[in-house]
N, C-alpha and C positions, 0 to 999 in steps of 0.2 A: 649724526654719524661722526661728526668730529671730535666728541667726549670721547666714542666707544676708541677713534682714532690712537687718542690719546692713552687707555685705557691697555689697549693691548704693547704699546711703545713704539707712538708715532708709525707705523707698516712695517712693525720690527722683521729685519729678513730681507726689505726688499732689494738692498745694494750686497748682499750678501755674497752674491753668486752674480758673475755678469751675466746677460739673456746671451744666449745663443741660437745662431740660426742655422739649418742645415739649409748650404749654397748650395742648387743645383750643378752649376756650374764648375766647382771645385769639387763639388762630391765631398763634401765635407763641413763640419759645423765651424761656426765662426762667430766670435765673440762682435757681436754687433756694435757696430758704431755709424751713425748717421754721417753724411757727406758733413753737414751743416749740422753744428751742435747744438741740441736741444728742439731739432726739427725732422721730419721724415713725410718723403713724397712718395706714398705709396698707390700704384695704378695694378687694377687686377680687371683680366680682361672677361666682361660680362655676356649675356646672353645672345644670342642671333634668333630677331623677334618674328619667328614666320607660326609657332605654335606656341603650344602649353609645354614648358619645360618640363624635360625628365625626371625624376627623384635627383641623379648624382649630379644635376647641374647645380643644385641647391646647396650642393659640401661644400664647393667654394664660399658661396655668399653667409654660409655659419660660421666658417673656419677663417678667413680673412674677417669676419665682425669679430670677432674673440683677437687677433692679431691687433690690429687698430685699439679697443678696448686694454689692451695689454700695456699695449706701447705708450697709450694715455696713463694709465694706472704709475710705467714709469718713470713720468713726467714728460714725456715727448709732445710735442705739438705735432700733432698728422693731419696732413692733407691726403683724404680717400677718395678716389677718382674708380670710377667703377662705369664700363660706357656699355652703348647697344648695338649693336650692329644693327641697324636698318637699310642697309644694302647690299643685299645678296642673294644670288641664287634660288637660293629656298623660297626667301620672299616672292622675288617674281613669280617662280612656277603655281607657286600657290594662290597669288592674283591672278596669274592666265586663269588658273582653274576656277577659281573664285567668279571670275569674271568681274574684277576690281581692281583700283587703284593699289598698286603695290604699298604705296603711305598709306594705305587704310587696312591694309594686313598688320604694319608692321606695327603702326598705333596700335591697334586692335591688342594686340597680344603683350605690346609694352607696358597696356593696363592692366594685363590680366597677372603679367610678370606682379606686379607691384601690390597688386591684391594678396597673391600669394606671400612676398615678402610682407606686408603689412599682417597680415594671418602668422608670422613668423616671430614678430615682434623683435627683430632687428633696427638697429640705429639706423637711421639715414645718412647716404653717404655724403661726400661733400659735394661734388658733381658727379654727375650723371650725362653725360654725352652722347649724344647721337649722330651717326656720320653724318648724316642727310646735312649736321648743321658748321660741320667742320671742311667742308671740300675745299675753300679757298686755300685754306694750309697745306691738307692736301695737296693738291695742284702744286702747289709752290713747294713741297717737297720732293715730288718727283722731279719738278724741274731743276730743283737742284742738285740733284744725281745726277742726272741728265748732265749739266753742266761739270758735274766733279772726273765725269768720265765712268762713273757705277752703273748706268742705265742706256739704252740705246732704244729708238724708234723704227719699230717696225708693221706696215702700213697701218698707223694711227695707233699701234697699239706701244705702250713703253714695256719694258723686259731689264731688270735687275741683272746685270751682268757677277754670276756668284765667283767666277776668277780673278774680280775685279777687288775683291777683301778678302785679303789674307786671312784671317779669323775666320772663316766660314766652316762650322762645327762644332765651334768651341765652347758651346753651349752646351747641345747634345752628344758632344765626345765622338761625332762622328767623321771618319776620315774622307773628304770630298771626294779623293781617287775610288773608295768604296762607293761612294753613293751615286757616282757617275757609271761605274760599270755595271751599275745593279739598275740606269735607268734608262726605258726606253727610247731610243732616238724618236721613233718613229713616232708618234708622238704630236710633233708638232717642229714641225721643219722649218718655222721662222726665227727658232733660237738657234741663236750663234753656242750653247751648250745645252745639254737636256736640263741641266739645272737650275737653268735660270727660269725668275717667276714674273707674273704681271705684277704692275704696277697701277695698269692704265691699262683698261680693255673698253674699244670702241663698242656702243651700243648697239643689239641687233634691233632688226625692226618691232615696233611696241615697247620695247625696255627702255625702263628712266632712264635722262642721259644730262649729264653735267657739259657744259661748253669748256674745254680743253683746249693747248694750242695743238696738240697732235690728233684729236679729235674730240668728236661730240661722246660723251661716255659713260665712266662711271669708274671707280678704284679696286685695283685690286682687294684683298680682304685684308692681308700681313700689312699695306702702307698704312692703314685706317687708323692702327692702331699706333705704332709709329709717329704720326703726324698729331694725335690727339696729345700723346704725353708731351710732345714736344710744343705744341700750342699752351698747354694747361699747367704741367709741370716742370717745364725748361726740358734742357738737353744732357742731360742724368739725373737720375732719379736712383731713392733707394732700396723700394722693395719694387719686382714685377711679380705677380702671382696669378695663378691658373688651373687649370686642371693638368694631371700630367701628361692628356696624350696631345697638348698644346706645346711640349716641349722643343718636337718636330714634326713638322716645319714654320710653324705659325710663330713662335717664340725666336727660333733662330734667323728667321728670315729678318724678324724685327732686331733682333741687332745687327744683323751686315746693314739693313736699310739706315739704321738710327746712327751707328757706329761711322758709315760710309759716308754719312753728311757732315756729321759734326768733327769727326777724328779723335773726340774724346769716350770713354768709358757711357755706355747706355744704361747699367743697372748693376748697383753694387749687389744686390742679395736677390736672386732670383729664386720664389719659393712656388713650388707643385703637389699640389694635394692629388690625394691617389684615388684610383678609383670604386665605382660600387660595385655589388654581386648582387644576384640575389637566388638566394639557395644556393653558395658557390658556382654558380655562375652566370658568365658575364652577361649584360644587359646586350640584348641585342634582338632585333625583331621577327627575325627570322626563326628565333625560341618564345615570340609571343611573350617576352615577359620585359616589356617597355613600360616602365610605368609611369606618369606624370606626376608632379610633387602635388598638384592639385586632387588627384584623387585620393592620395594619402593620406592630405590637410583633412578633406570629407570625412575617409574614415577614420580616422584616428584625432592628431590634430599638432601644433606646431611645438610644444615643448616636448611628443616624444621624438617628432625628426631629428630636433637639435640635439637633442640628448643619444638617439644612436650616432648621430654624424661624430658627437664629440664623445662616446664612451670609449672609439679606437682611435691611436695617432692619427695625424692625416696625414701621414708619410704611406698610411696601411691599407690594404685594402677591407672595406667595410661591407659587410654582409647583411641583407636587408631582409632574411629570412622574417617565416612568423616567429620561430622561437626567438631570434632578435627584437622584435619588436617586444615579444612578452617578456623580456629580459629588462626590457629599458621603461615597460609601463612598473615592472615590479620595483626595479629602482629607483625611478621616480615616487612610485608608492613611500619607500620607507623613506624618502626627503621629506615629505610633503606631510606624513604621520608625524613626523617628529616637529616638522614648524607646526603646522597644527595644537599640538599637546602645547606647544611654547607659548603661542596664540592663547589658548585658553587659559594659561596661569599667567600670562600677562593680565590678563582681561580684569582679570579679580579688583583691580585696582590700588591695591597696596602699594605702599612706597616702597619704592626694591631698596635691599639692605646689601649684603655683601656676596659678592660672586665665590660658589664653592671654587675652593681649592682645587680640585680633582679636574674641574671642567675649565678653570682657569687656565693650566698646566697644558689640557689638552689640544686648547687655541693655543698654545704658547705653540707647542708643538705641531698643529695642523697650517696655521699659519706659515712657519719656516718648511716645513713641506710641499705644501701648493705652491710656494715664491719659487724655490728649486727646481718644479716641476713644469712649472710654467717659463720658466727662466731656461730648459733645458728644451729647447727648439717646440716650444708649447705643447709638452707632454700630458696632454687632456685627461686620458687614463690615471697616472697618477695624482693629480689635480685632483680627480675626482675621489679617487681612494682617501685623500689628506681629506675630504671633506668627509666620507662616513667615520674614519676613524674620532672627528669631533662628533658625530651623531650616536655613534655606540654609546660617548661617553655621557652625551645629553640624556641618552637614555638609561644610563643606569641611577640617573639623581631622581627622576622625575617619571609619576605614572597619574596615566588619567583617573583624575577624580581626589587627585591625594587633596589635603586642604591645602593652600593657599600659605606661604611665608612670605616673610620681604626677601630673606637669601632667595626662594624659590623662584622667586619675581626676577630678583637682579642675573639669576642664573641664566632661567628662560630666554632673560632681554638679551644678556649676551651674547648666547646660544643664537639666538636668531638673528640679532644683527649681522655678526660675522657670517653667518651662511645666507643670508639674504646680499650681502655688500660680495661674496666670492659667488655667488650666482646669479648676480648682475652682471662681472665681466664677461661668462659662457651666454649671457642670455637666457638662464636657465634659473627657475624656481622663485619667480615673482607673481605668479597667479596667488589668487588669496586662496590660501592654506585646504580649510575645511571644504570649502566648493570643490577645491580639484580634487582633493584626496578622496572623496566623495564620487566623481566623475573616472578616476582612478579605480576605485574599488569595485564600481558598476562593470569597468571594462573588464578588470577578473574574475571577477564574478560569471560572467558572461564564458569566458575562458573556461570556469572549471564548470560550467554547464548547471548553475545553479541561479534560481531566483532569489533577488531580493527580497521582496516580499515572504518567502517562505523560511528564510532567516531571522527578518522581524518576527514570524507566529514563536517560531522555536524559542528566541529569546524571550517573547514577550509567555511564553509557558514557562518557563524556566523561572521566570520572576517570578510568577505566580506558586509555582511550586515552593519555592523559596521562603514565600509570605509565609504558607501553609506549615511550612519548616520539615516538608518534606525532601530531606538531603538527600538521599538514594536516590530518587528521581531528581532532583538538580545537576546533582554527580554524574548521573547516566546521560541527561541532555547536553553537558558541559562536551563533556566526550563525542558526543555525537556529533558538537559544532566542529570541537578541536579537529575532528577527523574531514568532515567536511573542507577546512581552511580556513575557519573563523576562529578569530582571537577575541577573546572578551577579556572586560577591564572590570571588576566590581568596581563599587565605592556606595558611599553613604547615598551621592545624590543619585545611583542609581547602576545602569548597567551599559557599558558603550560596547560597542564591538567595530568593529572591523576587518578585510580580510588578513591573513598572517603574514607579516613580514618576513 
């Protein structure tokens, strides 16, 4: 890779344009610069292990691997911190119900988490944290509150006094005096204001409970997270990322919490991926349309999730209909045709000779567009666009079955290095070529309600016909695939087909 490196002019493009992030916080894009130059600590808050995660839990874990992946690309050194929630709510009930140990819920499901990201073929993060193994910090964060005058003890339980940090909103743009007269007293009569939250809630009977000096317990859920970055990553950091409806109160609580201890800034670039649909509208269970990312992976499988999660911004909200899905198998399709065809004029063996002009030009050009795009708060959609625009081009040098050049060779090499090296950073388009495209074409196939097999007899008449040098009949079956959805390739060594791109 480092010839081709070379070849196109050293990642020409890449300082072209600085990256920009849209801040939450500022509501606004901002030219990225790490606390610490030539490093970045980014923490994105992960699963809560009582089941099998939904589909949109999985947008973060795409969309923050493409972030990290970026950020490396611009030379940053990233530490990616991604934790579990193993203490919570959920879990218990689901052990009462179980009738098991709440840590054998939340293992349970932390493998099954990981199965599905290994089924996704995501980088591993750098840590992976589970509360169960951070309570000492914990503990000694609250106490520090406690101590700062942020927090106060009420019978064993601690409670985040939100009067107590000036900043409380500033996250979510929300005005306190609003969020107080919109919240019920009644409620819970042992806070000194409706808005303050736990920190520290004493254990009821059967539920796991950590030794506290306020009591025997277990942590709020906003301190968990709070306490882990500040063990793992110091006391600011420079991306926090999430889902959006993490914005509030989960996000904001964790800056008065982070903020209120240390007195310094908790997170320069706060980034929120939006949410999913499906069928335009919203996931919810009560519409019976919950899905798990597990039954998706079953049917379908993990290059098209990533590839809808990343065809729209993840500013946007993403639509998981089936015609989404046939969108994303079809575009995949023509990625995968075209490394394919590259595949097979590599193969020939020839020494590659000189890269067409035409396809030379178009990397020139695809390249300084994905950089811009991706540099433009990880505009994935166009990323992706810069990359068919170099595939049109690949396609008009090169058809299946032509003979075999050195240019053709050096062309294809190009052609696929660059789009293999730009869909490694998405995590996209490293399956081997003709397998998937293959596994690809079965799925539309399937879609337009037609046999495999009954494509092969057609084709396989069509040849025959052809032998015979009966052209009328050839002409006549050609039409009849075309119409069907199948595209055929002559050549000398024979006849390929595929479905149409």
């Amino acid at each position: 890779m480092s010839g081709f490196r070379e070849w196109i002019g050293s990642g020409k493009g890449y300082q072209a344009v600085a990256l920009q992030v849209y801040n939450t916080q500022t509501q606004k894009k901002e030219t990225f610069v790490p606390l610490v130059p030539g490093e970045v600590k980014m923490y994105v808050c992960g699963p809560t292990v009582w089941d099998y995660l939904h589909i949109g839990n999985f947008r973060g874990a795409v969309f923050f691997n493409l972030v990290r992946n970026w950020l490396e690309e611009l030379g940053f050194k990233v530490t990616f911190v991604y934790n579990f929630t193993d203490v919570d709510d959920k879990i218990i009930n689901r052990a009462v119900a179980d009738r098991v140990d709440s840590s054998v819920i939340s293992e349970k499901y932390i493998a099954e988490f990981k199965k599905d990201f290994a089924a996704l073929k995501l980088r591993p993060h750098d840590h992976n944290p589970k509360v169960t193994e951070f309570m000492a910090p914990i503990i000694q964060m609250v106490d520090d509150l406690i101590s700062r005058n942020k927090a106060y003890v009420v019978d064993g339980e601690v409670l985040y006094s939100v009067r107590s940090f000036t900043g409380y909103g500033k996250l979510s743009n929300k005005n306190i005096d609003d969020l107080q007269s919109g919240a019920r007293v009644e409620v819970d009569q042992k806070k000194r204001d409706p808005l303050d939250f736990a920190l520290w809630k004493p254990a009821k009977p059967g539920e796991p409970k950590w030794e506290a000096p306020w009591s025997g317990g277990r942590p709020g859920w906003h301190i968990e997270c709070s306490a882990m970055i500040r063990a793992i990553l110091g006391e600011s950091i420079d991306i926090h990322g999430g889902g959006s409806d993490l914005i509030f109160p989960h996000h904001e609580n964790e800056l008065a919490q982070s903020e209120g201890v240390t007195g310094k800034p908790f997170v320069k670039y706060w980034m929120h991926n939006n949410m999913l649909t499906f069928g335009d509208k919203k996931m919810s269970k009560s519409l019976g349309n919950v899905r798990t990312g597990r039954a998706f992976l079953e049917q379908y499988n993990g290059e098209i999730l990533k590839y809808m999660m990343l065809q729209a911004h993840y500013r946007s909200m993403t639509d998981f209909s089936e015609k989404q899905v046939s969108n994303a198998i079809a575009g995949l399709a023509r990625v995968y045709s075209a490394l394919a065809l590259a595949d097979e004029v590599v193969a020939s063996g020839l020494a590659p000779g000189k890269v067409s002009a035409s396809l030379a030009k178009a990397i020139e050009t695809g390249q300084t567009a994905f950089v811009e795009a991706m540099n433009d708060d990880f505009n994935t959609p166009e990323a992706l666009a810069a990359m068919y625009g170099v595939i049109r081009a690949f396609n008009t040098q090169i058809r299946h079955g032509q003979k075999a050049t050195s240019d053709l060779v050096a062309t294809a090499s190009a052609f696929r290095a660059w789009t293999l090296e730009k869909g490694k950073l998405m995590s996209l388009f490293q399956e081997p070529a003709a397998e998937y495209l293959r596994l690809l074409d079965d799925m539309l196939l399937v879609q337009m309600g037609v046999e495999r097999s009954s494509v092969d007899a057609l084709v396989e008449e069509r040849n025959r016909v052809r032998v015979a040098k009966d052209f009328a009949a050839s002409d006549e079956l050609r039409k009849k695939l075309t119409e069907m959805g199948i595209a055929l390739h002559d050549s000398p060594m024979g006849t390929h087909w595929e479905v149409a791109k």
